[in-house]
PATI-922142 format. One record per residue: residue in three letters; z, x, y of N, C-alpha, C, O in turn. Coordinates in nm, 2 decimals, always signed. Last residue first. Layout:
+--------+--------+--------+--------+--------+--------+--------+--------+--------+--------+--------+--------+--------+
! residu !   n.zz !   n.xx !   n.yy !  ca.zz !  ca.xx !  ca.yy !   c.zz !   c.xx !   c.yy !   o.zz !   o.xx !   o.yy !
+--------+--------+--------+--------+--------+--------+--------+--------+--------+--------+--------+--------+--------+
!    ALA !      Z !      X !      Y !      Z !      X !      Y !      Z !      X !      Y !      Z !      X !      Y !
...
+--------+--------+--------+--------+--------+--------+--------+--------+--------+--------+--------+--------+--------+
# end
This chain:
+--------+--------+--------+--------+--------+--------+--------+--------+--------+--------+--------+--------+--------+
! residu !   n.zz !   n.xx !   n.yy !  ca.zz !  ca.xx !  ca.yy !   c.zz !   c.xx !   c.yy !   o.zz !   o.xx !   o.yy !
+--------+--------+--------+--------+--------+--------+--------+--------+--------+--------+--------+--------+--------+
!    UNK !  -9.11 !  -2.43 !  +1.66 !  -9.25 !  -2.36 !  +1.58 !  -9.37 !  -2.43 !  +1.71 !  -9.49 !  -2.40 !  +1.70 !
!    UNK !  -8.90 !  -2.38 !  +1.84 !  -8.99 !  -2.27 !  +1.80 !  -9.14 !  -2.25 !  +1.75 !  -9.23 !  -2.17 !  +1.76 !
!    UNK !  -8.78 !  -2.63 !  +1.86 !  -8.90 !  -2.57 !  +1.94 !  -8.99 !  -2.50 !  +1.96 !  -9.09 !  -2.50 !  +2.02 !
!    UNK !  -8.70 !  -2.62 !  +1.61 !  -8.83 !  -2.73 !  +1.64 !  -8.91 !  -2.66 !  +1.73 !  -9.03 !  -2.63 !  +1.72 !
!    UNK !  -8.50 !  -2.49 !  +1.65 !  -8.56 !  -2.44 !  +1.57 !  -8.72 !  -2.52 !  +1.58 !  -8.82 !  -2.46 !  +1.56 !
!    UNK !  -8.36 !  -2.66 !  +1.86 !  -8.39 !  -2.49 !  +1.89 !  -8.50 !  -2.40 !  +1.82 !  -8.57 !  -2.31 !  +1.87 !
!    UNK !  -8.32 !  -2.88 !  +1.67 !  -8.38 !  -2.84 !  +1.82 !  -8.41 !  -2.75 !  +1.86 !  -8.53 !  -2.75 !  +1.89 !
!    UNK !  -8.13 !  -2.75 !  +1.51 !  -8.27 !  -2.79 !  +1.45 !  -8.30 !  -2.85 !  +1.62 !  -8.19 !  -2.82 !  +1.65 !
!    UNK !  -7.95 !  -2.66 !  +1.71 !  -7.99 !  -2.55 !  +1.57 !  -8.11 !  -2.62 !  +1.52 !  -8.20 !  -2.54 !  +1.49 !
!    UNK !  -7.81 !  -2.93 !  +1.77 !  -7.88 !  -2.81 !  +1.87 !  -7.97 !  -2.73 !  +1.74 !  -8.08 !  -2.79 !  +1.71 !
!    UNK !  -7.74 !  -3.00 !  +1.50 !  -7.85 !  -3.10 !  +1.60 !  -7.91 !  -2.97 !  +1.68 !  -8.02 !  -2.92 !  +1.67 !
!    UNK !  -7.50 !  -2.82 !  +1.48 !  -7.64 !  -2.84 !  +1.38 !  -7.72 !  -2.90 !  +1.44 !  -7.82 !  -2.83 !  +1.43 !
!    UNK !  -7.37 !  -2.88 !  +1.65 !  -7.42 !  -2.78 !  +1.67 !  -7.48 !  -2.81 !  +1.58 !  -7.57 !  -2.88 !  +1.64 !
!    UNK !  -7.25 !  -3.16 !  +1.63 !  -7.38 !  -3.11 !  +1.74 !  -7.44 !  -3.02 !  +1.70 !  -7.56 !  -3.03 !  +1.70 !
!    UNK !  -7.14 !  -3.15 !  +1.37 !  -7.25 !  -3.22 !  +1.37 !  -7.37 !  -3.17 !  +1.50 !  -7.49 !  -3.15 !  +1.49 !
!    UNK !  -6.93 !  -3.00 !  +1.45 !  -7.02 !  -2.92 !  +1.36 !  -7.16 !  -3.00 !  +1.35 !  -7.27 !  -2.95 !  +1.34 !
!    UNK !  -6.82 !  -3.17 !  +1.60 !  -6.87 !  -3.04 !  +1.69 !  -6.97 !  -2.97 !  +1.57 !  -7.07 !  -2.90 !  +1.60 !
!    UNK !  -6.73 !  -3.40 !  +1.42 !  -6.85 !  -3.43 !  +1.54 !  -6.91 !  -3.24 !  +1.59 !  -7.03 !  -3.21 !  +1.61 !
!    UNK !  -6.57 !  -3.20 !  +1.28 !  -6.66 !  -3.25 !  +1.21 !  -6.77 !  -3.29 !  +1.29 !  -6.88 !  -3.25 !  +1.27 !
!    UNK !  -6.36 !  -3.19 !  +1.48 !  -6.42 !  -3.05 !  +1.45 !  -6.54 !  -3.14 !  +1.34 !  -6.63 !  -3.06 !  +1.36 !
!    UNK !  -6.27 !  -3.44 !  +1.52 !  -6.33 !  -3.37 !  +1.68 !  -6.43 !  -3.25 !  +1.59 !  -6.55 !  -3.23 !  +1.62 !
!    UNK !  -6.17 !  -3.48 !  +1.27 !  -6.26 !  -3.56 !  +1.34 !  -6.34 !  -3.49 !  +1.40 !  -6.46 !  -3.48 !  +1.37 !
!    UNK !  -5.97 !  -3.28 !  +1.30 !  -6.05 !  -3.26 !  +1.16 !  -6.14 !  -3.36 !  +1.20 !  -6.25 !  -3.32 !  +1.15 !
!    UNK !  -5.77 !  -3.39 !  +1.49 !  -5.89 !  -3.27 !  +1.49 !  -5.99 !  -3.22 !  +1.41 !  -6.08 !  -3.14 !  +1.45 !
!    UNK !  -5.72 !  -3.60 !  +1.37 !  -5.76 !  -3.64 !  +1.49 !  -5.87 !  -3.46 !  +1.52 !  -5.99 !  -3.44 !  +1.55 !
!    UNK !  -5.55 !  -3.49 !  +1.17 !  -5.65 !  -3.57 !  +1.12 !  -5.75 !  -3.56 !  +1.27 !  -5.87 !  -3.53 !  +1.26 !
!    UNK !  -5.36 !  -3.38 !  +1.34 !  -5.44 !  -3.33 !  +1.27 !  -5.57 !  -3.36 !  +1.21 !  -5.67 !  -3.29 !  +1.20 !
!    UNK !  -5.25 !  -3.57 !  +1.43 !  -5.32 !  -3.45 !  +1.53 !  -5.40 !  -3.36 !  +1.46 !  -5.49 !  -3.28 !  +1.50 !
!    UNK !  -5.10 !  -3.70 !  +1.24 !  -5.23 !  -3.75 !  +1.32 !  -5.31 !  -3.68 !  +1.40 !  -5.42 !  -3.71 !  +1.43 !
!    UNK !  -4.96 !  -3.51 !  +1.14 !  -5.06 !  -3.56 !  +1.03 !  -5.13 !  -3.58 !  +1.15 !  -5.21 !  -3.49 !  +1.19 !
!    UNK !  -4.78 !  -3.51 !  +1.35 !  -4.85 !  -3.36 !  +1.30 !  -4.95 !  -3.39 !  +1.20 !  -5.02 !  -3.30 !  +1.17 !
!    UNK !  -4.67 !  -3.77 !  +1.33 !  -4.77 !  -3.68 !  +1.47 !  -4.83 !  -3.59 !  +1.46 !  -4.94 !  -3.57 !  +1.52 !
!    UNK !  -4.51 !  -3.71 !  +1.11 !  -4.64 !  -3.77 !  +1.12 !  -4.74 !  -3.79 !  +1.24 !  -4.86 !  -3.81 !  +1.24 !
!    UNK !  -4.30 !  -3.51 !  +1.16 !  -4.45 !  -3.51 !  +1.08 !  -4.55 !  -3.59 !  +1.06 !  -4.66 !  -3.56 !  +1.01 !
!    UNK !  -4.17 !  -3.66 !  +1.34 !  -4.31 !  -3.54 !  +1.40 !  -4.38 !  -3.48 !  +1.26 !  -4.49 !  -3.42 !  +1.25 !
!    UNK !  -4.11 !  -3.82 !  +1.20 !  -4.17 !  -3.89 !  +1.33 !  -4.26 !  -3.78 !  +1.33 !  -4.38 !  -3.79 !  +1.32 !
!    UNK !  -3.95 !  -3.71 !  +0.99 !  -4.05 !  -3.82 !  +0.96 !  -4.10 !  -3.85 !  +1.11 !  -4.14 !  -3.97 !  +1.11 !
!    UNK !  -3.75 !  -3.59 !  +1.15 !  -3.82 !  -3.50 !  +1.12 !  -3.99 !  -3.57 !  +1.05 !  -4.10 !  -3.52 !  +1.04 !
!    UNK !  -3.63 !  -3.81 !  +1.29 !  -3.67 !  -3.71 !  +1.35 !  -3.81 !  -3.65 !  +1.29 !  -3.92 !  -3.65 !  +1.34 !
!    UNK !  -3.49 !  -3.91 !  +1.03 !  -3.58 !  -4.00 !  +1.13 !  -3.68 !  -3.93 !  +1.23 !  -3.79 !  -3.98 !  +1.24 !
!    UNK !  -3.33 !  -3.66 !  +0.97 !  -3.43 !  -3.75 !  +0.89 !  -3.54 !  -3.78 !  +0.99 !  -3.65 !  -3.72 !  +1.01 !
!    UNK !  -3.14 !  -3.68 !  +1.20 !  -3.25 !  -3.57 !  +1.19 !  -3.38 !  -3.62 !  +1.04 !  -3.50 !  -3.60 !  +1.04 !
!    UNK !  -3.03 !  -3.94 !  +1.18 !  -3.12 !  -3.93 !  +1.28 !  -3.26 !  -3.79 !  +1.27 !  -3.38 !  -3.78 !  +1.30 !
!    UNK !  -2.94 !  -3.92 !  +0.92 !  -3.05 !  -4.00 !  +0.93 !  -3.10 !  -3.99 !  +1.08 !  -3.21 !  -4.03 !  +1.10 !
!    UNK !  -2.75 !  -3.67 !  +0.96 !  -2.83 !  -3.67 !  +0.89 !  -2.90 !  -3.78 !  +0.88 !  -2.96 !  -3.76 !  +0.77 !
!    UNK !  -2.58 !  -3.83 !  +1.18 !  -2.66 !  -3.72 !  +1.22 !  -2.72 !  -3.74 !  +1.10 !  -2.75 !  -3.86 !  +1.09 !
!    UNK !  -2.51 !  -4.04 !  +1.03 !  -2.54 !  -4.07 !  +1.12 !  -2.64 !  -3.97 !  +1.16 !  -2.76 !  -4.00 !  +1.17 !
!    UNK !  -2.27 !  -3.90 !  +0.81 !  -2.42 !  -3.96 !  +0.79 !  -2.53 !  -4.04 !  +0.88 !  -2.62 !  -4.10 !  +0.82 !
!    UNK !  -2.14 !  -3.74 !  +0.97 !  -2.23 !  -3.69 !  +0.90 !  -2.37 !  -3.78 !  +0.85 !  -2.49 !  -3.76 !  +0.85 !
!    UNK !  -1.98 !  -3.97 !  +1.12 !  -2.06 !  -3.92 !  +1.20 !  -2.18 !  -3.83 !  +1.11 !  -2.30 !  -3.84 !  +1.14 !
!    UNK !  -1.86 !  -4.09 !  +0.86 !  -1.98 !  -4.11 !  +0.94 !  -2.04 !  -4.05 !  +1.02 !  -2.16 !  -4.05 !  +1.02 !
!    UNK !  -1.73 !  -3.82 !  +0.77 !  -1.85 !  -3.87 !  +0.66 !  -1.91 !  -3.97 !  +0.80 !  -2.01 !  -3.93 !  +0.85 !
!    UNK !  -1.54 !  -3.84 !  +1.00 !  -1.64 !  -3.70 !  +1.00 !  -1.75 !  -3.77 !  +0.86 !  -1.87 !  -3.74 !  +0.89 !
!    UNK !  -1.41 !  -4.09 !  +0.93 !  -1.46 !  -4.04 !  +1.07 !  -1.62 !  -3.92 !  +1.08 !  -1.73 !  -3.93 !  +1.13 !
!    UNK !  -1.29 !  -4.02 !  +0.69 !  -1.40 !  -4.09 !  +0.67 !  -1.45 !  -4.07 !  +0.83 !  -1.56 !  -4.02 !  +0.84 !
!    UNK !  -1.14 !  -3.80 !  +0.78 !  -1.24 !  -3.75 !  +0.70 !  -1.34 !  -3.90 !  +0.72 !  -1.45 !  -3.88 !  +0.76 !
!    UNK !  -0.96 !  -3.96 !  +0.97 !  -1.05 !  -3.84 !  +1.03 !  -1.17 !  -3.80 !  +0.90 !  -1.29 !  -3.77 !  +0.94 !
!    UNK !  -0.85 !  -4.10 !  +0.77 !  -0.91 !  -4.17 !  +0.87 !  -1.01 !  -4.05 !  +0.89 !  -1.12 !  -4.05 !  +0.83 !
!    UNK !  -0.69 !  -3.87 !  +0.64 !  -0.79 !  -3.97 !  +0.57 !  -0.89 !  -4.04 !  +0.67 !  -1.01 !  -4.03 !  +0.65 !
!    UNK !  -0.50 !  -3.79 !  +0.85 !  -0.66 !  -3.73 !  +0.76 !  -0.76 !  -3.79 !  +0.68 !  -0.88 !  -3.76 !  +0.65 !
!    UNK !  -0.38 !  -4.02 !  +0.87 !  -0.47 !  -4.00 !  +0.99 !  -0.58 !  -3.90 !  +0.92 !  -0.70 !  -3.92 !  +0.92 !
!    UNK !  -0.21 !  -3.99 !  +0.64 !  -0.30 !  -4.13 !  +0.68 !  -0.43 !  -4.10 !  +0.75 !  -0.54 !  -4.14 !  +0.72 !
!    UNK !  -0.22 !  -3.69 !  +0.45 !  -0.19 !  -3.80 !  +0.55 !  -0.25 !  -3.90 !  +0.60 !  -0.37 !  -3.89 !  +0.59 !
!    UNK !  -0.32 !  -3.61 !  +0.13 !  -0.39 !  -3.65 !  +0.27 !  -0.30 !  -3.70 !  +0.34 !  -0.27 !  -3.80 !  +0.28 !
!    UNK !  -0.26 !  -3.41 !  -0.16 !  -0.22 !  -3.50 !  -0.11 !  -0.26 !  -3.48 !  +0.06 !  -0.25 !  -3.37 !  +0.12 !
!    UNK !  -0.60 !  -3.38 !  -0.38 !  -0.51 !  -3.36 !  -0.31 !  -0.44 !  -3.48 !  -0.20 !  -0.49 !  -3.58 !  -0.16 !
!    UNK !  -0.77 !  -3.51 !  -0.54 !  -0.66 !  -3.42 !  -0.62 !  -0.60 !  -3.39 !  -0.49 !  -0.49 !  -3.33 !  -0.52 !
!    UNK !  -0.97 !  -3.67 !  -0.33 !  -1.01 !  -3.52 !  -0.44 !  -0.89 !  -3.43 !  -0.47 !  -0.88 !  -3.31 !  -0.43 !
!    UNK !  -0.69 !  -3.76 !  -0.15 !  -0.81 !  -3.73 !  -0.20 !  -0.88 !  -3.63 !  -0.25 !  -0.85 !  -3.51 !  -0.22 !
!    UNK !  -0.43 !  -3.92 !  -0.17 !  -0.52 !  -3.85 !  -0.29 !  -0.61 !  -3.90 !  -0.25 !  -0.65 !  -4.01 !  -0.27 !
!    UNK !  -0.21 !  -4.02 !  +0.14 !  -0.30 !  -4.10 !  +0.01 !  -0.37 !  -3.97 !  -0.07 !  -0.38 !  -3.89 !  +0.02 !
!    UNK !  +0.09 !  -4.11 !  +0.29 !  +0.00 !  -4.02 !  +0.24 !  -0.09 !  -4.09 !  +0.14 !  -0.06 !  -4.18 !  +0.07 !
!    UNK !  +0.25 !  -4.25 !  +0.61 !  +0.22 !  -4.24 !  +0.48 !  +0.13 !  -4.13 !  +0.40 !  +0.11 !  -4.04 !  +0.48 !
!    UNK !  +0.08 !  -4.44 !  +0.89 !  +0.22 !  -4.34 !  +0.83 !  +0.17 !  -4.31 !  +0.68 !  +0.05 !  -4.35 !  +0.64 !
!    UNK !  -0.08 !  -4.49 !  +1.20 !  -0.09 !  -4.46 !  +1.03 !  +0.03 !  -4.37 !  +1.02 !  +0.07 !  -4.29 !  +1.10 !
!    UNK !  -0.10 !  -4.54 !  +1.46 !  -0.04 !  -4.66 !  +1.42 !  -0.07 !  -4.60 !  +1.19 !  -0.07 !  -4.68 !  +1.09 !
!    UNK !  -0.25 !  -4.40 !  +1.57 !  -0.12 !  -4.36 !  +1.65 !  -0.02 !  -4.50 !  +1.57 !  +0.09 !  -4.54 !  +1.61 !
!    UNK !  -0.52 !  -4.37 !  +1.43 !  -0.48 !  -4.25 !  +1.47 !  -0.30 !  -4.27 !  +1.54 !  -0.23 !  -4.17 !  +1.55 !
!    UNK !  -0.58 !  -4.65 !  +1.46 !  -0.57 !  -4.54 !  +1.33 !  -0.47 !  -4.49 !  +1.33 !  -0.36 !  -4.51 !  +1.28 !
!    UNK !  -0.63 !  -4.72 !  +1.73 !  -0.47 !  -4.80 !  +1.66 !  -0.44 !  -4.70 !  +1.46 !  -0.34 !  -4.70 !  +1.39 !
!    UNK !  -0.78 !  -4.56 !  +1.84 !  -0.64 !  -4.56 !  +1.86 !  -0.54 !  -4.64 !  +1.79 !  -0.41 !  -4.63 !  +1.79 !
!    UNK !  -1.01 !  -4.67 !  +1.66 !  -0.96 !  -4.54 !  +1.67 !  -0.85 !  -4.53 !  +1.67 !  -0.78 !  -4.50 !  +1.57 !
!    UNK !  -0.95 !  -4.97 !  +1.73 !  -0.96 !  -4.96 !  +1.62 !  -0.96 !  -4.82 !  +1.57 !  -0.93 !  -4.80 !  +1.45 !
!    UNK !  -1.07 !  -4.91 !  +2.04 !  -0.92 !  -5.01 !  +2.00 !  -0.89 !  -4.95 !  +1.83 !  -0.79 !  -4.87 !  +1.82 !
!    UNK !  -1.32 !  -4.84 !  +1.98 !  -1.24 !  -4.76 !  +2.03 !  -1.09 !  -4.80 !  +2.02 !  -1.01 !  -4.72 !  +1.98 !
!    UNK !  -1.42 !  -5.08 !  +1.82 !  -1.45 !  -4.95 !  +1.79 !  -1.30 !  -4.86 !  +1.82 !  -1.22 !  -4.83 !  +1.74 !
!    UNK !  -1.38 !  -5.23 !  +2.07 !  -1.35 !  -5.26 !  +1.93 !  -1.31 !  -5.16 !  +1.85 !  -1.20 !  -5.14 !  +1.80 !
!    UNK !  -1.57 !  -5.10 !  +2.25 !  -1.44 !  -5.12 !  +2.34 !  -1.37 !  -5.18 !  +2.18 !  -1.25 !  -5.16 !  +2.20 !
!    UNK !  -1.81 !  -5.14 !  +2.14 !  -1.76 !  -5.02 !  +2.17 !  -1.64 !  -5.01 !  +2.18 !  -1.58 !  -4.92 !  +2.11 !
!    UNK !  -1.82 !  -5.44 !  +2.14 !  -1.82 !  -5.35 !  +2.02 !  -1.76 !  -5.21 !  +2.03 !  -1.68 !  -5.17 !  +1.95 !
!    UNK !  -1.89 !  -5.47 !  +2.41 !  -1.77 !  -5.51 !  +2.35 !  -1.74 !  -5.45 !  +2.21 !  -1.62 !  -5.40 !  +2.19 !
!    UNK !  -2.13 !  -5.32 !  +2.44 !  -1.99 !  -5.29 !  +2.50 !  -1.86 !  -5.35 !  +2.45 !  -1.74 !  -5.30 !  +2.46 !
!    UNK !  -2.27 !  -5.50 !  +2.31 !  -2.26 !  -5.38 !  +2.24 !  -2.13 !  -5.30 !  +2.33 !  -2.05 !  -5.24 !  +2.27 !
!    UNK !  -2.27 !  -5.76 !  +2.41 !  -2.20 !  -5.73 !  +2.33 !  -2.20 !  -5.59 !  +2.28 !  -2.10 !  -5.56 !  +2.21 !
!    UNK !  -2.38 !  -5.61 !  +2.68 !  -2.20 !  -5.64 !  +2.68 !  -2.13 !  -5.66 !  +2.54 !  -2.01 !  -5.63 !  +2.52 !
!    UNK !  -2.61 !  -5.60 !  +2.66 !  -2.53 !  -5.54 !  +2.64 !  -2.40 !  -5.51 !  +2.68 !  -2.34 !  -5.40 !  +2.72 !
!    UNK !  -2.70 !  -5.87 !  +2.58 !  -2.71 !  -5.77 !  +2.48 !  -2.62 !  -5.65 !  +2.51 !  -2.56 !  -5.59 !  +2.42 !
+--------+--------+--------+--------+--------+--------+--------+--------+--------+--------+--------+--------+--------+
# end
């Protein structure tokens, strides 16, 4: 497994340098005139954007849901603690009479 992911890498990286030192020409984007390599570099920068924005996604869905369960998990603990102390309180109160 990870060799093929190193080989991928090593594809990847082949497939940068051959962009970047092997593009001539110009192309329109959004009304304006791009060189090859800008083009490359913009879709470059949309992936890395949408990379980062599903990691901080993924992120922010993890610890909210840690933050549900810690929560719930306390709304438990604090429901059992109200239960003792009521138990103590009619003990206390028993013994009185």
């Amino acid at each position: 497994m990870f060799v093929v992911g190193l080989l991928l890498v090593l594809l990847g990286a082949l497939a940068i340098v051959g962009a970047i030192f092997g593009s001539e020409g110009t192309a329109a984007f959004l009304s304006f005139d791009v060189s090859a390599l800008g083009i490359f570099l913009i879709g470059l920068a949309a992936g890395v954007a949408i990379l980062w924005g599903y990691s901080i996604a993924k992120y922010g869905v993890k610890k909210s849901m840690q933050h549900r369960r810690e929560s719930k998990q306390l709304e438990e603990l604090s429901e059992k603690l109200d239960k003792v102390d009521e138990e103590k309180r009619r003990d206390v109160d028993d013994d009185r009479i």
